[in-house]
NUDOKE-262415 format. One line per field, with one value per residue (C-alpha): residue in one letter; x, y negated, z negated. Coordinates in steps of 0.05 Angstrom, whole numbers. Layout:
N
r: [a;...] $
px: [X;...] $
py: [Y;...] $
pz: [Z;...] $
END
This chain:
312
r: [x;x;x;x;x;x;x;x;x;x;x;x;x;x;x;x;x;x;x;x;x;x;x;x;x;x;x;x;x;x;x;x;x;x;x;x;x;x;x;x;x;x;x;x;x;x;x;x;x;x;x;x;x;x;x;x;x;x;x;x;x;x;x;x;x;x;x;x;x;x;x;x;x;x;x;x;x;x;x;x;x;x;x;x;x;x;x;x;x;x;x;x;x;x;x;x;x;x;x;x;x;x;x;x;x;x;x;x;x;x;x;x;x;x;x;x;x;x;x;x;x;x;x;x;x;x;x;x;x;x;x;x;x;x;x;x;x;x;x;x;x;x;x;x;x;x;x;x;x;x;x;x;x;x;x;x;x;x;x;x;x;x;x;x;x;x;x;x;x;x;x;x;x;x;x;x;x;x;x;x;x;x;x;x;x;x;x;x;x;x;x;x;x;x;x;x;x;x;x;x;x;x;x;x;x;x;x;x;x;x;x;x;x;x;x;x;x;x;x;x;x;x;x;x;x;x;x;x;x;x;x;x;x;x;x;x;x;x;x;x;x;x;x;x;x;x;x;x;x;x;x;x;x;x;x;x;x;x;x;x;x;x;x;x;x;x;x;x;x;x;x;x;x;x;x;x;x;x;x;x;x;x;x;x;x;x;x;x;x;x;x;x;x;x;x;x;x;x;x;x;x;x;x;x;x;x;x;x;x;x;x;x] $
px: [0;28;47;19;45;18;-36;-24;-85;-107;-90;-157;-152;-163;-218;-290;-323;-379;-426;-462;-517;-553;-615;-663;-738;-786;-835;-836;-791;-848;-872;-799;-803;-864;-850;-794;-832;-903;-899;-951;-899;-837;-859;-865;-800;-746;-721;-693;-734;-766;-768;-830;-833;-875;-868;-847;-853;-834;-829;-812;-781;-716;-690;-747;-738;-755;-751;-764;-762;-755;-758;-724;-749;-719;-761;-693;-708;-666;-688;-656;-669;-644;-650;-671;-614;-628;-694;-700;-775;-771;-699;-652;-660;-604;-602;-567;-572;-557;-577;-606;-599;-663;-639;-649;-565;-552;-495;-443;-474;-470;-499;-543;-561;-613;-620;-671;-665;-714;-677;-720;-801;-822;-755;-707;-643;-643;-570;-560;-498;-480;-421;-383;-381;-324;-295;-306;-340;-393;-404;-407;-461;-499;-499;-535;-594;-603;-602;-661;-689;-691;-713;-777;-779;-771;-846;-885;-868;-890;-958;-959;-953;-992;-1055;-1052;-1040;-1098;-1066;-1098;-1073;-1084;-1057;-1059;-1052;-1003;-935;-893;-868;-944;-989;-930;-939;-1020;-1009;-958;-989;-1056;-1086;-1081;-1092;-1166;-1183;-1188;-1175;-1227;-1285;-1334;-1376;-1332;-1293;-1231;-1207;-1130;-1108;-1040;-989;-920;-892;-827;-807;-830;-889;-962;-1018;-1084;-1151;-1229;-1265;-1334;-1371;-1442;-1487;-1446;-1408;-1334;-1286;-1217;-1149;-1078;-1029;-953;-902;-847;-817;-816;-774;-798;-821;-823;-848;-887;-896;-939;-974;-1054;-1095;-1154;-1102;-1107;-1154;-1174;-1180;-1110;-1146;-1154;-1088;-1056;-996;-992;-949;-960;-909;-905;-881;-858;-899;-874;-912;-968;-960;-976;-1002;-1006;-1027;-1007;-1049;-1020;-1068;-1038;-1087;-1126;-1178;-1174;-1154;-1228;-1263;-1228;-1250;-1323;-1323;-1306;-1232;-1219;-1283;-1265;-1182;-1218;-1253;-1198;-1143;-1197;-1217;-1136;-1136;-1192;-1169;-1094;-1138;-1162;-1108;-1060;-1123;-1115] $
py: [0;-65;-117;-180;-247;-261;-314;-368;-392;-464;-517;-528;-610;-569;-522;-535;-580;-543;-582;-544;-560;-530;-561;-528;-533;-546;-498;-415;-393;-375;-441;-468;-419;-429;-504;-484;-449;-482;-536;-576;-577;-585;-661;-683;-672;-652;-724;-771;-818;-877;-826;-804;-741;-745;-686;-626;-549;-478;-404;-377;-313;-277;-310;-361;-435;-493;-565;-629;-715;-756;-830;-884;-935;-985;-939;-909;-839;-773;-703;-642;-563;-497;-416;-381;-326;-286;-279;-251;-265;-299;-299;-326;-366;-378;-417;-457;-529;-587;-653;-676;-731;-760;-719;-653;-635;-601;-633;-595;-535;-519;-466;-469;-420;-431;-383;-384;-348;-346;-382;-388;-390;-415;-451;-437;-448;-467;-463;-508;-492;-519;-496;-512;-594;-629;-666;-686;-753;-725;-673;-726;-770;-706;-694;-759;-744;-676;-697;-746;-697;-657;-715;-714;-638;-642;-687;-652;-583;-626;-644;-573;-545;-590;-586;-515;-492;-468;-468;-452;-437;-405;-403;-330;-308;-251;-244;-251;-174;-139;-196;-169;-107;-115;-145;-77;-27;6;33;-41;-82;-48;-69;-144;-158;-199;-243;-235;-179;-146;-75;-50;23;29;74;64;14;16;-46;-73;-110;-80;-42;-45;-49;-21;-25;-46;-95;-77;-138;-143;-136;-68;-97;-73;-115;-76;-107;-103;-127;-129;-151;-197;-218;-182;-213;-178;-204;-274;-285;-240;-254;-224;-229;-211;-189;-145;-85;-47;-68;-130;-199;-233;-296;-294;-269;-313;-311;-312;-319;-305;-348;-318;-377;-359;-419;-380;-316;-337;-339;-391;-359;-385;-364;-404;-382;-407;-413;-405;-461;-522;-488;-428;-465;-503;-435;-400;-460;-454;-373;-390;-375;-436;-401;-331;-349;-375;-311;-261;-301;-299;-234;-217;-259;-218;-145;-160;-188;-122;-79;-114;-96;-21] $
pz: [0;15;-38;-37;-62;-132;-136;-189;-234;-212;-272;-299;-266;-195;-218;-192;-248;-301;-328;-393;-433;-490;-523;-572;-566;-614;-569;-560;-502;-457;-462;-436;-384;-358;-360;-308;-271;-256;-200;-234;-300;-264;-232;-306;-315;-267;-244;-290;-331;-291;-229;-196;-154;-86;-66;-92;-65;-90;-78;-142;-133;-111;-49;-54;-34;-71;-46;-87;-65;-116;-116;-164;-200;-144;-87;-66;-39;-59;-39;-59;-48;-70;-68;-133;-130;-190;-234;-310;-324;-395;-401;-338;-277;-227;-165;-114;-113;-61;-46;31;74;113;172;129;129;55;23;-19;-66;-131;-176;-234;-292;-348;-398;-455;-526;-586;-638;-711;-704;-640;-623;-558;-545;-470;-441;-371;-333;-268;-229;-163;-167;-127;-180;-259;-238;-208;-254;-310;-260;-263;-338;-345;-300;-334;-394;-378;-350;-412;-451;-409;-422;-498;-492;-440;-488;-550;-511;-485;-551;-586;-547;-535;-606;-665;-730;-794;-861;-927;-1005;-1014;-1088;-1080;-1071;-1006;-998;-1018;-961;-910;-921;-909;-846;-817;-852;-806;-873;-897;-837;-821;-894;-885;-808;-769;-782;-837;-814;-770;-774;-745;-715;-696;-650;-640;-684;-676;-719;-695;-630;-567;-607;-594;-643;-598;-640;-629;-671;-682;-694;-738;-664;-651;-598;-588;-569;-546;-569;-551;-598;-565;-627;-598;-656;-721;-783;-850;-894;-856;-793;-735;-667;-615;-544;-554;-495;-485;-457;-395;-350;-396;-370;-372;-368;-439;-463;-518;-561;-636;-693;-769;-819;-894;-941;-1013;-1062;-1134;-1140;-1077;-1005;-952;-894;-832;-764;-708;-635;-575;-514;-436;-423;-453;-421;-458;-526;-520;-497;-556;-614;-584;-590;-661;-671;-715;-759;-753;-767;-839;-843;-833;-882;-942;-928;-932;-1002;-1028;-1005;-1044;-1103;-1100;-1088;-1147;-1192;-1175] $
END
């Protein structure tokens, strides 16, 4: 085999220049994702602050194309378009990135990578990189557009979040380890789960992250509701995270995600259950079905089965 001449390492001042970001979000990492991936969320965001976005298109998928033009505050025109090389739904985007001229010729191309990590309850930790830049100057000219960008990012997820959200809360008189284990354990959980007047049969529940939890409720009419319970998060005797739908075959339209936060106050236990609609649409339908009402239900009804149990 022949021997070629050893290739010396650039000095890092002729390297292509990486730009990196990393922000954390005050907002559960679908949320950020989605955010990144719904055209209607992306022109709140993705130019820097003052911008407006005419136009903006996208084909989100392996070796799809997306395309946006964005405007300045002084009406000067920039337009810029990309391939999405690599997709990790929930967890990794990658794709190219170059800025047009009016006569449609792509200048130079760089790379970009956002990942997206649960960090604490409900937080991400959103990492930006973006490779392949001619020089440290224009890197740095990039860094402040992103970062405006993200600016705008960190307040559409706040109004997301915000208007999306049913939270309700409850002083329950029992200590932090004994109301966690009612809420994992299926001979508890059928006990006290659900509104006033409903019961509850489990089939299946396999607690930890990457389980499912499938039951019916059976309200006070006789009508059975199926459930699907798919545990995303699990951090004992703390916190619990889940995606809720109606399982197979159920309407996705109504899918929501949940969380459940278990607060030490002394020997009681603030409960609180935070559900987290896919749409404002679905948030309203939910309150109106009673969810607000029925959330009441199920954390006294939890309050009175531990008063209970402690008593046996």
């Amino acid at each position: 085999m022949a021997q070629g001449k050893a290739s010396k390492a650039k000095p890092a001042s002729e390297r292509p220049a990486r730009l990196e970001i990393v922000r954390i979000f005050e907002a559960p990492r679908a949320l950020v994702y989605e955010a990144w991936t719904t055209p209607e969320h992306l022109g709140q965001w993705s130019a820097p602050e003052g911008f407006t976005i005419p136009e903006a298109r996208m084909d989100f998928r392996k070796g799809g194309i997306y395309f946006a033009h964005m405007r300045s505050p002084g009406g000067d025109d920039h337009r810029v378009q990309g391939k999405y090389i690599d997709i990790v739904e929930g967890e990794r985007i990658a794709m190219t990135h170059a800025w047009v001229n009016e006569a449609s010729h792509a200048g130079p191309e760089t790379t970009i990578t956002v990942t997206f990590e649960d960090v604490g309850n409900d937080k991400t930790k959103m990492t930006f990189v973006q490779e392949g830049f001619a020089s440290k100057g224009v890197r740095d000219g990039h860094a402040e557009g992103w970062n405006s960008c993200f600016n705008l990012l960190a307040i559409l997820l706040e109004k997301l979040r915000g208007g999306r959200d049913i939270i309700i809360s409850r002083l329950i008189n029992a200590p932090r380890e004994l109301v966690f284990s009612a809420f994992k354990d299926p001979e508890h959980i059928t006990h006290w789960w659900g509104p006033n007047g409903f019961t509850t049969t489990t089939y299946e529940m396999d607690f930890r992250p990457g389980g499912q939890w499938l039951f019916t409720m059976h309200g006070p009419d006789g009508t059975d509701y199926p459930n699907r319970v798919r545990y995303t998060e699990v951090k004992e005797p703390e916190y619990v995270g889940y995606d809720h739908d109606a399982g197979e075959g159920g309407d996705q339209a109504f899918a929501f995600k949940a969380s459940w936060t278990f607060d030490a106050e002394g020997r009681k236990t603030r409960v609180t259950m935070r559900l987290i609609a896919a749409t404002l649409e679905l948030r309203e339908f939910m309150a109106k079905f009673g969810a607000v009402e029925g959330g009441d239900q199920t954390l006294s009804r939890l309050d009175a089965f531990l008063a209970g149990t402690e008593k046996r």
